[in-house]
Every structure is written in C-alpha cells, then in structure tokens.
SEDO-803662 format. One record per residue (C-alpha): residue in one letter; x, y, z. Coordinates in nm, 3 decimals. Layout:
REM residues N
{pt "A"; {X; Y; Z}}
...
END
This chain:
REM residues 373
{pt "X"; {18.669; 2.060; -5.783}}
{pt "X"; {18.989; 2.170; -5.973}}
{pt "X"; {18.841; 2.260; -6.302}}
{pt "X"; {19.246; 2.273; -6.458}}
{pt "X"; {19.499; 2.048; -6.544}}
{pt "X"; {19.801; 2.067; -6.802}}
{pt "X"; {19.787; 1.749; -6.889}}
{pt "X"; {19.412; 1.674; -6.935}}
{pt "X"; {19.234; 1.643; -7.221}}
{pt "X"; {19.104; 1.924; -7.448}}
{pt "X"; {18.701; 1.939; -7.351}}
{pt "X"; {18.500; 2.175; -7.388}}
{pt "X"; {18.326; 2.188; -6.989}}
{pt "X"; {18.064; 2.433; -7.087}}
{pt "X"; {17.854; 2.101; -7.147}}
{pt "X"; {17.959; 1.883; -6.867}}
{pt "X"; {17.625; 1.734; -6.847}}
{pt "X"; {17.414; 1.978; -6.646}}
{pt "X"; {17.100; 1.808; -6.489}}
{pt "X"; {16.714; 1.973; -6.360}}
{pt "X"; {16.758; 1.908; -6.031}}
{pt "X"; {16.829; 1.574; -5.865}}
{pt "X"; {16.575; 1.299; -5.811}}
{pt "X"; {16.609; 0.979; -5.565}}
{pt "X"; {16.366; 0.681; -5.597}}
{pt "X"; {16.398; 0.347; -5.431}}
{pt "X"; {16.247; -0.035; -5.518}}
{pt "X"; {16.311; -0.370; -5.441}}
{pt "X"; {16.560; -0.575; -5.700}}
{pt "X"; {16.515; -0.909; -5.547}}
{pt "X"; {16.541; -1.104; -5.239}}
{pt "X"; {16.850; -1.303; -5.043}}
{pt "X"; {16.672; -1.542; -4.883}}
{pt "X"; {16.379; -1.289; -4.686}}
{pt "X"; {16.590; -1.029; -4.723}}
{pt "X"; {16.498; -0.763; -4.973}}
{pt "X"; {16.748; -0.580; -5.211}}
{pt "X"; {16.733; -0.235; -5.199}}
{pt "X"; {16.780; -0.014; -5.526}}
{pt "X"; {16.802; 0.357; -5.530}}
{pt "X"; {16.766; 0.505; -5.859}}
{pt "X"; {16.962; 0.889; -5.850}}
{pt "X"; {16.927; 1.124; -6.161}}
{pt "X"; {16.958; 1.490; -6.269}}
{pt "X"; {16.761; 1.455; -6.575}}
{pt "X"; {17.074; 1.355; -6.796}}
{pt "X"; {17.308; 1.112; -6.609}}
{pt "X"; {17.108; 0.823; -6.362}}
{pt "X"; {17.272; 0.604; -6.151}}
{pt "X"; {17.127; 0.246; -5.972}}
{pt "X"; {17.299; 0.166; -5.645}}
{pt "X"; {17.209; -0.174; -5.516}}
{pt "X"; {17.297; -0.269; -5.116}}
{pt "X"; {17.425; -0.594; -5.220}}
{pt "X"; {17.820; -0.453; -5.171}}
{pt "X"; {17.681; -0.102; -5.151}}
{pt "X"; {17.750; -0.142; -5.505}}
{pt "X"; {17.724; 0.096; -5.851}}
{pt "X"; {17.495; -0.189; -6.072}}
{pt "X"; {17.421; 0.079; -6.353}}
{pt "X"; {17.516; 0.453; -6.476}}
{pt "X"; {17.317; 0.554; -6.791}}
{pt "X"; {17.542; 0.832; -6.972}}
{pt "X"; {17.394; 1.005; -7.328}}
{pt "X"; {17.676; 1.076; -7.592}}
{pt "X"; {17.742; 1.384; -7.811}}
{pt "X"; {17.369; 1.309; -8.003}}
{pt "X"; {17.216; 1.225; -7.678}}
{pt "X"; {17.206; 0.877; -7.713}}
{pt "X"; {17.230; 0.686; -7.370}}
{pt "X"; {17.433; 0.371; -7.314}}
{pt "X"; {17.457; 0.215; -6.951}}
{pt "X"; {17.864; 0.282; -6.884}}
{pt "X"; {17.889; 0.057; -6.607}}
{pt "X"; {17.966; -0.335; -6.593}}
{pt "X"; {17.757; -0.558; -6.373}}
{pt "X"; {17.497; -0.806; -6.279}}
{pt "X"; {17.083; -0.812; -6.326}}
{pt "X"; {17.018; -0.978; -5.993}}
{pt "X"; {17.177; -1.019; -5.650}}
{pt "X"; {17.207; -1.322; -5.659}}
{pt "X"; {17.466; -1.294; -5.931}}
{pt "X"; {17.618; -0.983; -5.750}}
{pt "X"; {17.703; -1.276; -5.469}}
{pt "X"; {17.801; -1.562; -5.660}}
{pt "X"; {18.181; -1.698; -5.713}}
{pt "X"; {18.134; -1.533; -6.089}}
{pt "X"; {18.162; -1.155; -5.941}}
{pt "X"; {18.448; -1.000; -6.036}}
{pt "X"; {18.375; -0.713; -5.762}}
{pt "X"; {18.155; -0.555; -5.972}}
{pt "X"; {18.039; -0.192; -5.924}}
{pt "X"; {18.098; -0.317; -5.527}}
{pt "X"; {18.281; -0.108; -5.203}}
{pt "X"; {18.553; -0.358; -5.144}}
{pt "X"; {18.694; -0.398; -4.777}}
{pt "X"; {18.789; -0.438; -4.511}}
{pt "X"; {19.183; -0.414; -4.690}}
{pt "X"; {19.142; -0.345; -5.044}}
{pt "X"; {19.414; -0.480; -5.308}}
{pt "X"; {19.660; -0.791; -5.270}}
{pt "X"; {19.767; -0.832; -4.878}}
{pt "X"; {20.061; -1.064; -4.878}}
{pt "X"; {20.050; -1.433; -4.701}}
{pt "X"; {19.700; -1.371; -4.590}}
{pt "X"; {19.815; -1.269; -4.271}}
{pt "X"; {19.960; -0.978; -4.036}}
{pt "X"; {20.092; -0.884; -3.711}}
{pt "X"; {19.955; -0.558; -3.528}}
{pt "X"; {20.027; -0.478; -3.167}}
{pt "X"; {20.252; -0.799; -3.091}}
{pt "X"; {19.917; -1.014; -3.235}}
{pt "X"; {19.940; -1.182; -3.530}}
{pt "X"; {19.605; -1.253; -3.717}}
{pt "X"; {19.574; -1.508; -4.010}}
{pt "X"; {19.297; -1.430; -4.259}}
{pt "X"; {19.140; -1.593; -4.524}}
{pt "X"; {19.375; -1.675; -4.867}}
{pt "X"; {19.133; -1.651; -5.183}}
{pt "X"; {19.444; -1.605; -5.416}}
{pt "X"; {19.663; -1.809; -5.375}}
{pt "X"; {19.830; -1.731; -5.092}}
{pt "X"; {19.726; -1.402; -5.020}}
{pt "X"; {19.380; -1.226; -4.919}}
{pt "X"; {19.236; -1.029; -5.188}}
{pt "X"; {18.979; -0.719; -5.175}}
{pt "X"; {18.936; -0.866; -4.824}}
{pt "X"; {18.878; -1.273; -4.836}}
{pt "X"; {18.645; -1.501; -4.984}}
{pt "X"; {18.312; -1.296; -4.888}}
{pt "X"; {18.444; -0.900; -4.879}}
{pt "X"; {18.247; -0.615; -4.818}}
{pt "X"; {18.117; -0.600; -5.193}}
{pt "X"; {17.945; -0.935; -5.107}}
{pt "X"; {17.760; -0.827; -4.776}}
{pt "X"; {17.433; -0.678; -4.771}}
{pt "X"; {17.452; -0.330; -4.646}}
{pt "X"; {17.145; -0.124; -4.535}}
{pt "X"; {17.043; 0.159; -4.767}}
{pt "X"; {16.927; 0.498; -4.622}}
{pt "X"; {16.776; 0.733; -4.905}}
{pt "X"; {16.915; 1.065; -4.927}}
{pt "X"; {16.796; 1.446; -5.082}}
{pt "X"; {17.076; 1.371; -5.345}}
{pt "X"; {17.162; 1.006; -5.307}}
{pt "X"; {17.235; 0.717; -5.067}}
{pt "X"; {17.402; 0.588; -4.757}}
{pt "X"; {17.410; 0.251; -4.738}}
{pt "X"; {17.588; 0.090; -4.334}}
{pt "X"; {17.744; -0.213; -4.280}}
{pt "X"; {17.821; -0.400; -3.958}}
{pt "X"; {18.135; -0.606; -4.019}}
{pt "X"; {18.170; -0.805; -3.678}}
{pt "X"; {18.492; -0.899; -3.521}}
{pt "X"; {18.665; -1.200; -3.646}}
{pt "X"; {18.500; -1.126; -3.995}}
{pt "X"; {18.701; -1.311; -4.242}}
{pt "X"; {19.009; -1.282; -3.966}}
{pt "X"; {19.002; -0.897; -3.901}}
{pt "X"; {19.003; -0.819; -3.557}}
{pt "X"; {18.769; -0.572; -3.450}}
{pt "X"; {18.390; -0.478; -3.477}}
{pt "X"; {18.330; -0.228; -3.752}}
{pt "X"; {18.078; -0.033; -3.870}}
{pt "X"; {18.125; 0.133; -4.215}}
{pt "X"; {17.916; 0.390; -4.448}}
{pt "X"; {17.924; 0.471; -4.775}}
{pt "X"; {17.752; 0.754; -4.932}}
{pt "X"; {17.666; 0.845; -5.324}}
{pt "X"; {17.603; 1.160; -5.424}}
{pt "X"; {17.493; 1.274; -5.810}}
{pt "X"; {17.545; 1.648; -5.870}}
{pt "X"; {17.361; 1.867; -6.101}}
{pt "X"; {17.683; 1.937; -6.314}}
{pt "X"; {17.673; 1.519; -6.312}}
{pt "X"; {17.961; 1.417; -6.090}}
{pt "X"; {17.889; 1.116; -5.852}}
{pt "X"; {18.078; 1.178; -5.552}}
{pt "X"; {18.177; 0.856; -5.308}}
{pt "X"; {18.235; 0.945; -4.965}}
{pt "X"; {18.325; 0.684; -4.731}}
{pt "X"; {18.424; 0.643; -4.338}}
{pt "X"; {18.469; 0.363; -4.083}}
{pt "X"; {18.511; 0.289; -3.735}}
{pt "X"; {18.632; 0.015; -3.494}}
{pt "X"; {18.582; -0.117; -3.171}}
{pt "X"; {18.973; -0.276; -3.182}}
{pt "X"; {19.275; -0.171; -3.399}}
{pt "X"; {19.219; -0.312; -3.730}}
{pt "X"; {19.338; -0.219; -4.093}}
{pt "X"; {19.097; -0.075; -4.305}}
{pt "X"; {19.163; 0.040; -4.700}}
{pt "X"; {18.830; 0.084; -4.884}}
{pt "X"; {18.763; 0.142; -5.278}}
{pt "X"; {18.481; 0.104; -5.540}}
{pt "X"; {18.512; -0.094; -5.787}}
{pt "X"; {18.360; -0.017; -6.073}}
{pt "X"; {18.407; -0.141; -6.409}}
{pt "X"; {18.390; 0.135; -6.688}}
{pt "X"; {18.323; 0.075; -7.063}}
{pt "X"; {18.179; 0.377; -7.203}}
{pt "X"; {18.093; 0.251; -7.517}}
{pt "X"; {17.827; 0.128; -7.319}}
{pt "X"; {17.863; -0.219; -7.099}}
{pt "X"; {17.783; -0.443; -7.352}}
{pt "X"; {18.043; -0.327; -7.647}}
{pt "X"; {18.308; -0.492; -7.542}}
{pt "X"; {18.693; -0.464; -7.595}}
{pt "X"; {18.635; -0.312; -7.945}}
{pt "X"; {18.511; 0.015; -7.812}}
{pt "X"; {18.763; 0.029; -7.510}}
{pt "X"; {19.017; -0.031; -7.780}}
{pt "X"; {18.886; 0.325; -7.924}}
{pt "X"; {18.898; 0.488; -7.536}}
{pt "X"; {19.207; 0.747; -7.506}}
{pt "X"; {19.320; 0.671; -7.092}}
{pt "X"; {19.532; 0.964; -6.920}}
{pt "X"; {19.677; 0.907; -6.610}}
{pt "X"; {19.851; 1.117; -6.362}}
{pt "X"; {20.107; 0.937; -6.261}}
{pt "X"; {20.476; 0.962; -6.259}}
{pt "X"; {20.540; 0.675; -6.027}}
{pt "X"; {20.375; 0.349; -6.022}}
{pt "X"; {20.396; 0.060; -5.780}}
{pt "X"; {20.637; -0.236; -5.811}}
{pt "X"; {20.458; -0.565; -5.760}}
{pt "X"; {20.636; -0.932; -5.703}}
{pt "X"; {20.485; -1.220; -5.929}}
{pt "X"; {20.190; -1.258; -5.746}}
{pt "X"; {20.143; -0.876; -5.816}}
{pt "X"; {20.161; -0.833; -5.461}}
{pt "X"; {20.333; -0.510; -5.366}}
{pt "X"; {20.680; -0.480; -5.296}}
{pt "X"; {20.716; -0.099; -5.197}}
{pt "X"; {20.940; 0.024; -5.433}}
{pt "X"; {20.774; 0.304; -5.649}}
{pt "X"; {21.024; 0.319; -5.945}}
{pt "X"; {20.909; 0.577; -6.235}}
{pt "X"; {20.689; 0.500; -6.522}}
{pt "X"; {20.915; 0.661; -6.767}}
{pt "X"; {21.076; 0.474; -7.029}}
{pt "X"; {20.846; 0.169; -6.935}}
{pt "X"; {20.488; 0.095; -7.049}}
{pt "X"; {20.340; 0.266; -6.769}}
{pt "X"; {20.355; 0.579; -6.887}}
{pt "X"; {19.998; 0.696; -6.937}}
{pt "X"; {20.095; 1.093; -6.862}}
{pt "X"; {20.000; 1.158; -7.216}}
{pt "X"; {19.644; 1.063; -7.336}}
{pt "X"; {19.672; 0.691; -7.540}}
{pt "X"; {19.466; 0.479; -7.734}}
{pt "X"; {19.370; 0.196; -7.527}}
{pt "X"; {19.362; 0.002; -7.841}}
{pt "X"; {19.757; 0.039; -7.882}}
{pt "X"; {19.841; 0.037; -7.506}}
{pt "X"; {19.658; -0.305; -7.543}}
{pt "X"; {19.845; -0.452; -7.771}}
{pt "X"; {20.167; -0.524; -7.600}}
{pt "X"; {20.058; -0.464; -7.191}}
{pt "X"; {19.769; -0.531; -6.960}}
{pt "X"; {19.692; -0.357; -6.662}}
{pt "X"; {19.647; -0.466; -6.304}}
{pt "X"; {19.864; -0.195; -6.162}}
{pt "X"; {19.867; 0.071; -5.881}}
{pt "X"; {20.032; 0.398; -6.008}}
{pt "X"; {20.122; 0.686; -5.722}}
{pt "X"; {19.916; 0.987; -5.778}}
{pt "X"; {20.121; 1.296; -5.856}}
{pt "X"; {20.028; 1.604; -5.656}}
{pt "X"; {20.078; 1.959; -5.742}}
{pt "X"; {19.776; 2.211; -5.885}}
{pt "X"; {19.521; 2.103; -5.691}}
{pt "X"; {19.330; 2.359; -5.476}}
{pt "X"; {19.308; 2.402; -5.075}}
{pt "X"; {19.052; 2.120; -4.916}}
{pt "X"; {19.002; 1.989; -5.249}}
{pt "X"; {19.087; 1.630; -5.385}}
{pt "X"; {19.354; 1.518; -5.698}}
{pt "X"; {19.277; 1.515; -6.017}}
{pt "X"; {19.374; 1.116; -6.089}}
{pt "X"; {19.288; 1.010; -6.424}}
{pt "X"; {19.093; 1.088; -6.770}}
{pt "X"; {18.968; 0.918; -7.022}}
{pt "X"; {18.749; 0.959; -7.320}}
{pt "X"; {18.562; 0.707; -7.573}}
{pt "X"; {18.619; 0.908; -7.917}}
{pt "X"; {18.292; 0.761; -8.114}}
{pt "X"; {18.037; 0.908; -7.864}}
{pt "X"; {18.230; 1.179; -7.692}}
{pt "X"; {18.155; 1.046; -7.332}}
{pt "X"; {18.402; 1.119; -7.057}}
{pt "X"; {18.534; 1.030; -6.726}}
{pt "X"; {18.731; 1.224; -6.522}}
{pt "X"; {18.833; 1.050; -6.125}}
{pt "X"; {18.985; 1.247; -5.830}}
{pt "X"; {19.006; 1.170; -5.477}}
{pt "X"; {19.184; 1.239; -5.207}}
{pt "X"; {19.396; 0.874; -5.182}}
{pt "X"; {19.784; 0.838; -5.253}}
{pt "X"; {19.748; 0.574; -5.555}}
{pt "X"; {19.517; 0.473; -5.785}}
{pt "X"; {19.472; 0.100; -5.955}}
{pt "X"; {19.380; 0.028; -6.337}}
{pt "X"; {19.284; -0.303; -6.422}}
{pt "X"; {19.217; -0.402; -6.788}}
{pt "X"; {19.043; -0.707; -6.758}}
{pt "X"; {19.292; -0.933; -6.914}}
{pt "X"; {19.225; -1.197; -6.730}}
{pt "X"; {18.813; -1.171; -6.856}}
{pt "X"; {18.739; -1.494; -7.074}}
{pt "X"; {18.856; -1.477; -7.433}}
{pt "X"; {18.564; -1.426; -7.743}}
{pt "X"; {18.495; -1.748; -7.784}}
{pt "X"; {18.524; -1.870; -7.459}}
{pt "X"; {18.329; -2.224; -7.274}}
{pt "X"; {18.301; -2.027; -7.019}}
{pt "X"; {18.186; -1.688; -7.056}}
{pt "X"; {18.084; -1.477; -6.799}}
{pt "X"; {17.793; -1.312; -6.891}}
{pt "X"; {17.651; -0.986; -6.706}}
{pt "X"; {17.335; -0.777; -6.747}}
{pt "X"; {17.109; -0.828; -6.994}}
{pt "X"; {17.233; -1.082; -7.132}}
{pt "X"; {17.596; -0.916; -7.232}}
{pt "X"; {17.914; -1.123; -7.295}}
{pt "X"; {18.196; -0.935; -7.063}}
{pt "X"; {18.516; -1.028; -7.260}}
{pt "X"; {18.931; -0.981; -7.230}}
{pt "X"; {18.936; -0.568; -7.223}}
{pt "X"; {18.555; -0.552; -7.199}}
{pt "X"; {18.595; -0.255; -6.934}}
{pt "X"; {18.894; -0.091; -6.736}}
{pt "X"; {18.850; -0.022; -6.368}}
{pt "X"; {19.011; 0.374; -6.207}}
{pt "X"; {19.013; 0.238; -5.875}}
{pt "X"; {19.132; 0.504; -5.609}}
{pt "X"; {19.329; 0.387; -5.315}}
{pt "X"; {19.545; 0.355; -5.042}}
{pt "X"; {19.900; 0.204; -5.116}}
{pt "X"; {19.816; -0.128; -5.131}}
{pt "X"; {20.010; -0.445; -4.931}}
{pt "X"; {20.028; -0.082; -4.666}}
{pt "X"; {20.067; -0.306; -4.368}}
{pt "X"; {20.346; -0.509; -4.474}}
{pt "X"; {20.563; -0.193; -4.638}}
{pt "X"; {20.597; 0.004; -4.325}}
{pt "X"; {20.926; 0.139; -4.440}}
{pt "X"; {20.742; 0.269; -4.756}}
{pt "X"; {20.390; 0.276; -4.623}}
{pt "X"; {20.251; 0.390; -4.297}}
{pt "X"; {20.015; 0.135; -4.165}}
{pt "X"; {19.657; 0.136; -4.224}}
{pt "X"; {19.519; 0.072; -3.870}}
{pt "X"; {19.233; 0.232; -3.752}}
{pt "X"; {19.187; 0.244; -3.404}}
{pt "X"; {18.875; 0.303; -3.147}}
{pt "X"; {18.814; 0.677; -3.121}}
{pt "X"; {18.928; 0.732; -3.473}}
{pt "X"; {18.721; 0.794; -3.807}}
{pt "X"; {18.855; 0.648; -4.088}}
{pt "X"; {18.751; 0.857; -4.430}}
{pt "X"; {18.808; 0.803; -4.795}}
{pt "X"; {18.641; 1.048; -5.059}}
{pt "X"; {18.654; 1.019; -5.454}}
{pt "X"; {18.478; 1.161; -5.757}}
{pt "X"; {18.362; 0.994; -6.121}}
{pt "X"; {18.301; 1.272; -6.311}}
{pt "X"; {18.138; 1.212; -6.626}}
{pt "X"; {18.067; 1.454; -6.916}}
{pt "X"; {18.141; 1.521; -7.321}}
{pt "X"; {18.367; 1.617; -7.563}}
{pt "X"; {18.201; 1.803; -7.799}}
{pt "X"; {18.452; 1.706; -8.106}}
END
C-alpha cells in the first residue's frame, strides 16, 4: 500500500491503528426461514468488523477516536430480515451481478439480446429487484477474515449464465480491511461488483450533523456524465470549474449546501507503486479524528450522499440498527468500481463480459485510522 500522496491529508500514520494480532469468531444472527445467518466477528484488538452472509455484507465496523472512544462507523440493519426487505438501501452489501445504473434494463451480447429486470424506472439497478446484496451467501471462516460464495444460477434476474462468485474480508494488524473479490461463468455474462457500504464516522447513528463536520478528498480529475436518470452517458468531462471538484479536502457541511452526490468520478492514476492498487479517496471526521482512506484497483469510484434518505421529520423514516434514525446526509458511500452503464458505452467503455475460462477479480481497501490533531 502506497503510504504517499500530494494531495492527501496531513496525518500523522505513526498511529494508524495498530492491532495484537487478529481474531475471527463466528455466531448465528438469525434465521431466513431454516436457514441460519452467519456472522463473523474480525478484530485486531482496536478496529472489529461484523460481516453477515445476508449480501456478504459489512453490518458493523467499531472504530475508537483520538481518546479511544469507539463508535460503530458503519450504516445498517440489526436483523436479516431487515437486510432483505424493500427498506435496504444496499446496505454494507456486495452488489452484483452489474453494479450501478444499466440503461433500459436490457442488453445485447453475442447477437442475443437479454431483457432484465427494471427496479428504477426503466433501468436495472445494482442488479434487479433481488441483487447479490439480497442473496444469502455461504460464509467460510478464515485465519484473518471471511469468504463468503454465492451461486447465482442462469437466468437470475435475466443474466445469462451460471455464476459462482466469492468475496473475501480481510482485517490487517495496521487496521485496513481489504475486499477481494472474483467470479466465474459458465456463459458470457457481464459482471461489475462493489460494496456498498455506508460510512458516517461520527458513528452510524449521528446523523447529517457530524457528516456535515467530515472533510471528503477525492482523487479525481474527471468524473462521469450521467443523463436525467443518472444513467451514464460516457462522456468524462473534467470536474474543474464545476462542483465536482473534491481534489482539495472540503467540508462536507459546505459541499452540502448547494450539491448532492450520486456520482461516479474517474480515478486519476499516477504515484502509485508496481502491483499495488490507487489511492481513491480520503476523508476525515474533525471532532474525533477518525479516518478513511479507499484504494483499489477499479477505473472509477461512486459517492453517494444520501440525499434522497428521508428528511428529519419524516412519516416515514427509515430506521436502522439500534434503533437509529438514518436521515438526508446521514452517511456517504466511497464505492469503487467499474465504469458504470460499461456495456452500453463501448466506444468509451470496454465491455464487462466475463466469459467461461476466465476469472473475473476486483480488489479494494477501507483503510481506517487517526489524525492525531
């Protein structure tokens, strides 16, 4: 990991969180129908993460602040049953099998055309009405984590093409929780995975008044054009001059204020080390000193805001773990990706197909740690 960047901010990495060695327990969260949740439980002594295998999903990371006070960083659910419900915003979950917006819930590959299923209007989003973040995967416990499989059949919410998929998650001693993930197919079929974590580090339950004090870097000089069903176009115009220019560290609290987010931005290369993976985005809450740093090895990477959360207020709230009230700006998501729309922008985008005898692989990093001052 590139330990290096111009543009990041000024922390002090001789306290990046170092951990005793890493420690993997597993229990039972609850049942779908006579099928029983698994929850691994991964910590190094100072940051623990809960992985559920509804949606081989992140339900909980528990990060201390400059005084060593913890706060669970993570937005999500306290059963599975919630995790699978129409109320799940893709919490915490590994979306597939085509994550993002793909345009008229449809496309053609080899001279077939396939029609899938349109759960925004009329497109497919994070892969139809019951993705991969709302399957139940199979958990396999790990020295330093968890692999969790998933058999996606063919036909599965129109893909062509049996799959099987893994994810694995991986906390470090030095506290970075590394996502590897890989795929393969029996038939051609597209395949663009992410996780989709929601991030508040004020702690889950703070809501939009301590993202408001988070400063967000990205790195990012491009970002993607999207029509008005934020589908994307595949034009990459630059962020300067526009408010999409998060290349210096800002206060989410004044970004806010005039802009939300649901945007993929192009990853700008250049620094990065041999065999090693980007350096994407930053950002840091300023009252407890609690940071996030993402890389990965994908072209773009997504922010989403949660603007379209319920307002304070609200009839209808939509209320997470514990209890908590997830409001507008409650939590941002750093979502690492492949272009999105890929198999429609074939000018701008090759095309996402995996294919039998092929491995498809995504990697990424959430690094968390603290700023000292």
């Amino acid at each position: 990991m590139a330990t290096t960047h111009p543009d990041r901010f000024d922390m002090d990495w001789s306290d990046v969180l170092p951990g005793s060695g890493v420690v993997v327990s597993e229990d039972v969260c609850g049942y779908v129908g006579d099928t029983a949740v698994q929850r691994f439980t991964v910590s190094n002594g100072r940051v623990t993460a809960q992985l559920i295998s509804v949606g081989a999903a992140i339900q909980a990371v528990r990060v201390p602040d400059r005084d060593g006070r913890e706060e669970d960083v993570v937005l999500g659910f306290s059963t599975p049953h919630e995790y699978l419900s129409s109320k799940n915003q893709n919490f915490g979950g590994t979306v597939g099998r085509v994550a993002n917006r793909l345009a008229n819930a449809s496309f053609t590959l080899d001279s077939n055309e396939y029609r899938l299923y349109a759960n925004e209007g009329n497109n497919t989003l994070h892969g139809g009405l019951r993705g991969w973040d709302r399957a139940l995967w199979r958990g396999c416990r790990q020295p330093d984590g968890v692999t969790f499989t998933l058999q996606s059949p063919d036909g599965d919410e129109g893909f062509p093409g049996a799959v099987t998929a893994q994810v694995t998650y991986r906390l470090t001693e030095d506290s970075q929780l590394v996502i590897n993930m890989q795929a393969v197919s029996d038939k051609p079929t597209p395949v663009s995975m992410l996780n989709h974590a929601y991030f508040n580090l004020g702690g889950h339950q703070s809501g939009a008044q301590e993202v408001y004090k988070t400063r967000l870097f990205l790195n990012a000089d491009r970002f993607i054009e999207v029509d008005q069903a934020l589908v994307a176009t595949g034009e990459m115009p630059p962020v300067e001059g526009t408010a999409n220019d998060l290349r210096s560290p800002r206060l989410l609290g004044e970004v806010l204020q005039s802009t939300d987010f649901d945007r993929s931005f192009v990853v700008t290369k250049g620094g990065e080390r041999p065999n090693e993976m980007i350096f994407a985005a930053s950002a840091v809450h300023e009252p407890s000193g609690r940071t996030l740093e993402v890389y990965s090895d994908q072209p773009s990477l997504h922010l989403y805001t949660c603007g379209k959360f319920p307002e304070s207020g609200s009839n209808a709230p939509l209320i997470g773990k514990h209890g908590a009230s997830y409001q507008r700006h409650g939590g941002f998501t750093l979502e690492p990706q492949y272009f999105p729309n890929a198999i429609h922008n074939v000018q701008r985008f090759p095309k996402i197909v995996l294919r039998p005898g092929s491995v498809y692989r995504y990697n990424m990093v959430y690094k968390f740690g603290i700023r000292k001052h």
